[in-house]
VEXBAGU-511322 format. One record per residue (C-alpha): residue in one letter; chain; x, y, z. Coordinates in steps of 0.02 Angstrom, whole numbers, plus 50000, padded with zeros to 5 digits. Example, Ala and Ser with C-alpha at 12.3 -4.5 7.8 and 13.67 -1.06 7.14 Angstrom:
REM residues 2
 resn chain    xx    yy    zz
    a     A 50615 49775 50390
    s     A 50684 49947 50357
END
This chain:
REM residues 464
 resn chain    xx    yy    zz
    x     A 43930 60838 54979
    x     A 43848 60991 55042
    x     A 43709 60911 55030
    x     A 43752 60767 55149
    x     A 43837 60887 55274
    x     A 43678 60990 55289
    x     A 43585 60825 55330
    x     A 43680 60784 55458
    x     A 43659 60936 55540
    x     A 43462 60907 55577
    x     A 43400 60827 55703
    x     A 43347 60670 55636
    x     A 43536 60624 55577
    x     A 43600 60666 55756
    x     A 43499 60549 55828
    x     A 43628 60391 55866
    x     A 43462 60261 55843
    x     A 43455 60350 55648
    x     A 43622 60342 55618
    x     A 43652 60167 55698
    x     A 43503 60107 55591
    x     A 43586 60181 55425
    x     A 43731 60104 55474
    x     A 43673 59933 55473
    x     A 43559 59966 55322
    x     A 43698 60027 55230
    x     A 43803 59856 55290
    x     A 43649 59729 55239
    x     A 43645 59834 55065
    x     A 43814 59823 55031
    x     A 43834 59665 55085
    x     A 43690 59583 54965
    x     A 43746 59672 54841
    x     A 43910 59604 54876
    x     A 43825 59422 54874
    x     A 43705 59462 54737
    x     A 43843 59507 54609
    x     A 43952 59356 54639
    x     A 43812 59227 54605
    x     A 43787 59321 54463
    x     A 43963 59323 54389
    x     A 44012 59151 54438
    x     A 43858 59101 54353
    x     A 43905 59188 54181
    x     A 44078 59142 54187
    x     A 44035 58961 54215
    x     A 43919 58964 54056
    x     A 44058 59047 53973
    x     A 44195 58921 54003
    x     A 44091 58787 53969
    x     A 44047 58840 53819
    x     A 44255 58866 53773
    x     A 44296 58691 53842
    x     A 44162 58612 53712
    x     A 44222 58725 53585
    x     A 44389 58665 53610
    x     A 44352 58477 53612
    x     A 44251 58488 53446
    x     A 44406 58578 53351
    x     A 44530 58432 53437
    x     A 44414 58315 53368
    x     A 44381 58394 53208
    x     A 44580 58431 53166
    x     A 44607 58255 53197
    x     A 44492 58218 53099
    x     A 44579 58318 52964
    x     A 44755 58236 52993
    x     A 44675 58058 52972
    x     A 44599 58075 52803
    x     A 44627 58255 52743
    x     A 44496 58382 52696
    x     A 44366 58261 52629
    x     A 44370 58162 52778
    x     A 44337 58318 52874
    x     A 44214 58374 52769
    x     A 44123 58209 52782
    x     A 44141 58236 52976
    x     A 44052 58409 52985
    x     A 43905 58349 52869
    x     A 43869 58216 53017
    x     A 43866 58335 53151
    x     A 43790 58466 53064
    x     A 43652 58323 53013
    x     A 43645 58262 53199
    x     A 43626 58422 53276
    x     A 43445 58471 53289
    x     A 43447 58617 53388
    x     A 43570 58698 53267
    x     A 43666 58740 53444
    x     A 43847 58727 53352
    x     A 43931 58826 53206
    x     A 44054 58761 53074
    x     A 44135 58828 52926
    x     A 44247 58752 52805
    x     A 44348 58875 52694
    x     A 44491 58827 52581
    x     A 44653 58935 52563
    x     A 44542 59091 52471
    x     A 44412 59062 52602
    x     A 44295 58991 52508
    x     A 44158 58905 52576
    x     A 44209 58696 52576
    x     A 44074 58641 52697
    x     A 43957 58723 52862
    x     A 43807 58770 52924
    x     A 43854 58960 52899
    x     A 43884 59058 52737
    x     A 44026 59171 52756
    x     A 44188 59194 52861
    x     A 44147 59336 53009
    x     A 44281 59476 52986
    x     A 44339 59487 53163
    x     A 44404 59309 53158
    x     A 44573 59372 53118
    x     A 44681 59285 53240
    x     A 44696 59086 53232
    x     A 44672 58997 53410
    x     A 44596 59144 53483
    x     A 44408 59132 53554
    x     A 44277 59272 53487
    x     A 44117 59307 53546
    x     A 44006 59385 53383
    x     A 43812 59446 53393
    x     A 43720 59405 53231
    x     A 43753 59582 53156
    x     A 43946 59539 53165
    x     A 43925 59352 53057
    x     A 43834 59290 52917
    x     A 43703 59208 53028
    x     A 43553 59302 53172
    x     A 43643 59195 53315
    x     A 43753 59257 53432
    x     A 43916 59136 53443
    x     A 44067 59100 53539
    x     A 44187 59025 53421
    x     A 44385 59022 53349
    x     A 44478 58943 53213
    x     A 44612 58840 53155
    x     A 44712 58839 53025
    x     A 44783 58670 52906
    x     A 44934 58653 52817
    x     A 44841 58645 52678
    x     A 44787 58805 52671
    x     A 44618 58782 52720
    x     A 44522 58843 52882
    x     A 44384 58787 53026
    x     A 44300 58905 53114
    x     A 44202 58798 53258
    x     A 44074 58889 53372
    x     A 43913 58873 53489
    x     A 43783 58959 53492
    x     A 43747 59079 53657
    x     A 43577 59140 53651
    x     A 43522 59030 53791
    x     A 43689 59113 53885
    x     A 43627 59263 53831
    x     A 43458 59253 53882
    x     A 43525 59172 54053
    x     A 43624 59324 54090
    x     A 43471 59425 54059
    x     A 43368 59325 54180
    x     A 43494 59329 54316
    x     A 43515 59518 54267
    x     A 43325 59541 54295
    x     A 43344 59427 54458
    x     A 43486 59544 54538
    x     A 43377 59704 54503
    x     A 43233 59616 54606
    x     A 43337 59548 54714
    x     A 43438 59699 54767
    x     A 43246 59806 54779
    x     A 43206 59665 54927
    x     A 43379 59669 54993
    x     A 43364 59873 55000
    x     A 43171 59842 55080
    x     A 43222 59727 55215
    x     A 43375 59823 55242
    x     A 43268 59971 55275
    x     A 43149 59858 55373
    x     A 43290 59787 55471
    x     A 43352 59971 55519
    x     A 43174 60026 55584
    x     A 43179 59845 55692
    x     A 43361 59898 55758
    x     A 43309 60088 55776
    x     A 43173 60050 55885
    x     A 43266 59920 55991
    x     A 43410 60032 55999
    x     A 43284 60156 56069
    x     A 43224 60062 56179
    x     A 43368 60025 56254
    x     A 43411 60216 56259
    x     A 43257 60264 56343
    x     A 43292 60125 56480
    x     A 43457 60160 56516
    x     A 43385 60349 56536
    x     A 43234 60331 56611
    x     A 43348 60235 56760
    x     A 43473 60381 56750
    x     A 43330 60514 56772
    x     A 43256 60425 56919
    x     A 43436 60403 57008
    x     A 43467 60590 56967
    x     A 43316 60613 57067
    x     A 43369 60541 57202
    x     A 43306 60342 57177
    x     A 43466 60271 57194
    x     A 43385 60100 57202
    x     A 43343 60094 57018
    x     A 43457 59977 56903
    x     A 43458 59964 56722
    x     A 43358 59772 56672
    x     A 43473 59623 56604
    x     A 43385 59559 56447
    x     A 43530 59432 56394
    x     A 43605 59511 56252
    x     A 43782 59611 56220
    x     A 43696 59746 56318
    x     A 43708 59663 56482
    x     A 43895 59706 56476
    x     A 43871 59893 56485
    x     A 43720 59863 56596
    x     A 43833 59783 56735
    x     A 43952 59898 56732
    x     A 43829 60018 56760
    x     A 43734 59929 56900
    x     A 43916 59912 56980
    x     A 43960 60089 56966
    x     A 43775 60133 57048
    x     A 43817 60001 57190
    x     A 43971 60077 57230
    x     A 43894 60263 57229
    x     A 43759 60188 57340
    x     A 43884 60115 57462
    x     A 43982 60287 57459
    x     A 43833 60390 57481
    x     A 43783 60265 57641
    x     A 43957 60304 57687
    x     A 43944 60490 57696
    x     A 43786 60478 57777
    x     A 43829 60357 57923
    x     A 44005 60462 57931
    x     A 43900 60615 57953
    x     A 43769 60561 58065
    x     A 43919 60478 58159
    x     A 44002 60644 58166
    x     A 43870 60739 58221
    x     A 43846 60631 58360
    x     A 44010 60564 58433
    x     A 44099 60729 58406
    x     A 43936 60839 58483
    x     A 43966 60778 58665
    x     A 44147 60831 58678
    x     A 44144 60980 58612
    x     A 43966 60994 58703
    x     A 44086 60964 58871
    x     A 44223 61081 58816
    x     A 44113 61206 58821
    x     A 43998 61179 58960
    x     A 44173 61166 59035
    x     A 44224 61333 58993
    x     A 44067 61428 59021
    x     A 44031 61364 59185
    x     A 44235 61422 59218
    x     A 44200 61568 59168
    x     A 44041 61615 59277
    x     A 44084 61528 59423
    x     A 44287 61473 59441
    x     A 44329 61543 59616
    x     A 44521 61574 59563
    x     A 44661 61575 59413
    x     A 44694 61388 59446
    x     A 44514 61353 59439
    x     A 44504 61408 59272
    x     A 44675 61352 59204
    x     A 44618 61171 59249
    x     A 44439 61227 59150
    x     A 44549 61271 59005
    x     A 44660 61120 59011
    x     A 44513 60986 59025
    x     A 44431 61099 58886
    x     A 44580 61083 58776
    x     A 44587 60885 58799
    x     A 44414 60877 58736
    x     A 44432 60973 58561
    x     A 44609 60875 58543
    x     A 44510 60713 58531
    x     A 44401 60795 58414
    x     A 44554 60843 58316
    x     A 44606 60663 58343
    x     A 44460 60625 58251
    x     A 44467 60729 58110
    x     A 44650 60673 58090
    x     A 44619 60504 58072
    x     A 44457 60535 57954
    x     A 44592 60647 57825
    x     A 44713 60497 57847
    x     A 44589 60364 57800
    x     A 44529 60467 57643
    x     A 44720 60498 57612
    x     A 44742 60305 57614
    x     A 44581 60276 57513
    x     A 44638 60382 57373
    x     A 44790 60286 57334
    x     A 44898 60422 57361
    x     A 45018 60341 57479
    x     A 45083 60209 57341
    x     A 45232 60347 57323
    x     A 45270 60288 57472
    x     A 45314 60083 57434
    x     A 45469 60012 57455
    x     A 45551 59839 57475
    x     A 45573 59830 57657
    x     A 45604 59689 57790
    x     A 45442 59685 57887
    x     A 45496 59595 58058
    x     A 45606 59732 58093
    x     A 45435 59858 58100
    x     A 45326 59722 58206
    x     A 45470 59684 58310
    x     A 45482 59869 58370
    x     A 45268 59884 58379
    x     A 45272 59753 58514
    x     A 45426 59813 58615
    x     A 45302 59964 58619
    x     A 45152 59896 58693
    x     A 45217 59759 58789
    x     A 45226 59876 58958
    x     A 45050 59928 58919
    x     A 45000 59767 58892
    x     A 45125 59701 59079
    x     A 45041 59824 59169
    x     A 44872 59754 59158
    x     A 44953 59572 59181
    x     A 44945 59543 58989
    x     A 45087 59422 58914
    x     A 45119 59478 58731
    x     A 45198 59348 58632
    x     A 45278 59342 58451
    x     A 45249 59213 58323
    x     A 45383 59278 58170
    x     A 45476 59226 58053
    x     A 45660 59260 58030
    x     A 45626 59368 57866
    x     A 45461 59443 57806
    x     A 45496 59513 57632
    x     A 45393 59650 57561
    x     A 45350 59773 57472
    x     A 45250 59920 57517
    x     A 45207 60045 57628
    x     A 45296 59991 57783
    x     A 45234 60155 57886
    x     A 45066 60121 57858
    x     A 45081 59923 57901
    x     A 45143 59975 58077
    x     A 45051 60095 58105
    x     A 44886 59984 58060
    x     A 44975 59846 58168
    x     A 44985 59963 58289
    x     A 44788 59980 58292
    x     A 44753 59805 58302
    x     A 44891 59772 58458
    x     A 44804 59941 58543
    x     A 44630 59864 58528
    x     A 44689 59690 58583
    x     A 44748 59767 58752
    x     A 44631 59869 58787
    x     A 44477 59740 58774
    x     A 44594 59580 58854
    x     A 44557 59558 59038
    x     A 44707 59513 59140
    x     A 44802 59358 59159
    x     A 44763 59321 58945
    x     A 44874 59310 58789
    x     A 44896 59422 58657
    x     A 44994 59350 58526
    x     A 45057 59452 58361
    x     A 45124 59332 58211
    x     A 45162 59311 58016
    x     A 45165 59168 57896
    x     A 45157 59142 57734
    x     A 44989 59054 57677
    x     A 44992 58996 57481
    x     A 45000 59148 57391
    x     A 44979 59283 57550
    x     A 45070 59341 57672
    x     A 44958 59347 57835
    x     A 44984 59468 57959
    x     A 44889 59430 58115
    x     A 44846 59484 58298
    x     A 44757 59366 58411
    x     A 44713 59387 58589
    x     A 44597 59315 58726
    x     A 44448 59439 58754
    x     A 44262 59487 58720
    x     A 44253 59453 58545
    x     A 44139 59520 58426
    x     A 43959 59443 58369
    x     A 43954 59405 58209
    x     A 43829 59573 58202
    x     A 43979 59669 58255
    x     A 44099 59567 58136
    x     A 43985 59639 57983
    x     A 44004 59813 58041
    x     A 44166 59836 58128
    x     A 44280 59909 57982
    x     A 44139 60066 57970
    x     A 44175 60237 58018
    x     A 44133 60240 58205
    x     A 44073 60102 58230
    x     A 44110 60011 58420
    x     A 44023 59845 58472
    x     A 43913 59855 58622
    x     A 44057 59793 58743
    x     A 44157 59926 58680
    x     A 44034 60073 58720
    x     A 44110 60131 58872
    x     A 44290 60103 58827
    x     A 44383 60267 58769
    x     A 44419 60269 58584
    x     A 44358 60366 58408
    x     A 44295 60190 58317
    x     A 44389 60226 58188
    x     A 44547 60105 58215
    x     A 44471 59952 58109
    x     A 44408 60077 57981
    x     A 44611 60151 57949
    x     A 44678 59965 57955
    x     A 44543 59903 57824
    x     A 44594 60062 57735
    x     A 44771 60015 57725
    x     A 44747 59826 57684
    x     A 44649 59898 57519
    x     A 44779 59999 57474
    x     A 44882 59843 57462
    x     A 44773 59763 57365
    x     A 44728 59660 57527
    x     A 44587 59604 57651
    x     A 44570 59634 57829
    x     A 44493 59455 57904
    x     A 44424 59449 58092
    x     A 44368 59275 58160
    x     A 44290 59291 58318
    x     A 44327 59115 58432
    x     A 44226 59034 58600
    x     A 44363 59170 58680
    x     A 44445 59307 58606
    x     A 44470 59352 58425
    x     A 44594 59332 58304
    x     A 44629 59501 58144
    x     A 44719 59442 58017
    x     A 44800 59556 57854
    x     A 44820 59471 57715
    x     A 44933 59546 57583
    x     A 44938 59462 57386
    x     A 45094 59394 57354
    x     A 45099 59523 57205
    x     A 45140 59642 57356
    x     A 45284 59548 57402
    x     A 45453 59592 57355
    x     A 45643 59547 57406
    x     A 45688 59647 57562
    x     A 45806 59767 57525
    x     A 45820 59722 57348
END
């Protein structure tokens, strides 16, 4: 035992390829062996059993032999077979009530045959002949006694063969087991060594490395990997185009706050110069608080931590009240919103967030319609979604800008000069994931239609 624990505490038995390799060694060993030992028994017991069944067919024979013509007619019986059988393969004995010999092809009665009916397996030291015999006896009422046997060298010498053979055979089993082990070692290291030599290069920095699929049980693992480094890639292009983004949407206000302020302070002519410095000033870095608001709420949404917040509510309540709020927006630049719900939307979630990402979408449609255009905001049910959807009459998107437009910051080209953070698509496709949803845009010949579509997982019984 001590001896085992202090090999496992090298190096060579910590190595997983070593002990993986031992393990399946250890398996193919054990498992011959297994094999190996059941040929071998089933093989001996046959031989054994068919030696009994002949045994006990000869006696049958032999007693009614006895019961058709007495002793003499037995006797005459065991001098034919004894005469017909050349290869002296079967024993008889005849003894009379004092166990004297009457007739056989042996000269005395072995001393273990005590019990009548009961089979006996003898070696020539234990009988009154050099063979080695599987035999029993029956008793007449008479008095007299036949012991009937075979002879079992050749099952003898069979079981040493086979003996011999399962030595030999369990020395190749333990070679190719150990053979087998190097094979698996190595592979196993190989695969090791890829599956590090990728994780070494994307510690580096190579985030474009992914582990090779060779078709085996490995590709499993490999997948999961290659998704897990596809993800981290898309995160890490994430932070990057958030922080580039950052640095350069949020460096010209603040830039303008305080140019703002420093050219109040050198050159404002009076108090209410300056207060109006201060005031445009203070606009400025509230948008860039804006900003920052809306990036914590998008990462709050992204983490999953608003699920606390789901409930069973009735939806067209919610939407109803979002339009009555920018239909004088959209009336005062000669924009007809219209609404396409149902009676009852049942659901279940985070009705807060739904407005509010509603919201977004009804915001955006106004403020890139042109006068004298629709904006229409509706629900349906579609198979197994509900859709949520806001359509409306304006510049659309190219499909360019369709590929891109749920990114942190990101405005089309026809939206470059039009006030906003580009960051309203990014919140609503934030919210649709934490529903387990999709945020869909379809840009038409005029306008372009944002739809939400929720699982009907998400949907419960209002107010149930």
């Amino acid at each position: 035992m001590k001896l085992f624990m202090t090999l496992r505490k090298t190096r060579l038995f910590r190595s997983a390829g070593v002990t993986f390799a031992l393990a399946y060694a250890l398996i193919f060993i054990l498992s011959g062996a297994i094999f190996l030992s059941f040929v071998w028994f089933h093989a001996i017991q046959s031989m054994q059993k068919s030696h009994i069944a002949a045994i006990s067919t000869d006696a049958a024979e032999l007693r009614s032999a006895w019961h058709q013509g007495g002793v003499q007619n037995l006797r005459d019986k065991l001098r034919e077979r004894i005469a017909e059988d050349l290869n002296r393969e079967n024993v008889y004995l005849l003894v009379n009530r004092d166990r004297n010999r009457l007739e056989g092809n042996i000269s005395c009665w072995p001393e273990k045959a005590i019990l009548p009916d009961t089979f006996y397996t003898l070696t020539g030291n234990e009988t009154c002949d050099p063979r080695s015999i599987e035999m029993t006896w029956r008793a007449f009422p008479d008095g007299s006694q036949l012991l009937v046997g075979r002879d079992i060298r050749n099952t003898t010498l069979l079981r040493s063969v086979l003996t011999e053979g399962l030595l030999w055979a369990s020395l190749m089993s333990i070679a190719l087991a150990v053979g087998g082990a190097l094979v698996v070692r190595r592979l196993f290291r190989n695969i090791i060594n890829t599956i590090a030599e990728t994780t070494v290069a994307i510690a580096r920095g190579d985030l474009s490395q992914r582990l090779p699929l060779s078709g085996n049980e490995i590709d499993g693992v490999s997948r999961t990997i290659n998704t897990t480094l596809d993800r981290i890639t898309r995160l890490m292009e994430g932070i990057r185009q958030v922080s580039n983004a950052i640095a350069h949407d949020l460096r010209t206000p603040i830039t303008r706050a305080r140019n703002t302020l420093e050219d109040a302070v050198h050159h404002a002519p009076s108090v209410e110069t300056l207060k109006v410095a201060v005031e445009n000033a203070v606009k400025e870095l509230d948008g860039v608080s804006a900003v920052f608001e809306a990036l914590l709420r998008i990462a709050q949404i992204e983490s999953g931590a608003q699920r606390s917040a789901f409930t069973n509510r009735d939806l067209r309540p919610l939407l109803e009240d979002i339009a009555d709020l920018y239909r004088p927006s959209a009336e005062a630049r000669q924009i007809t919103l219209l609404e396409a719900l149902p009676a009852t939307l049942p659901f279940y979630g985070d009705a807060l967030l739904i407005q509010q990402a509603v919201a977004n979408l009804l915001d955006n449609a106004v403020k890139f319609s042109p006068s004298d255009t629709t904006i229409t905001l509706g629900a349906e049910f579609q198979g197994e979604a509900l859709m949520i959807y806001v359509e409306d009459q304006g510049v659309g998107m190219t499909p360019e800008d369709l590929k891109r437009a749920a990114e942190r910051f990101y405005r089309a080209e026809a939206a470059r000069h039009t006030p906003g953070t580009g960051l309203g698509l990014t919140l609503v496709h934030a919210v649709a994931q934490l529903h387990e949803g999709a945020l869909e845009m379809t840009s038409r010949e005029k306008g372009l239609k944002i739809m939400l579509r929720l699982p009907c997982q998400m949907i419960g019984n209002a107010g149930s």
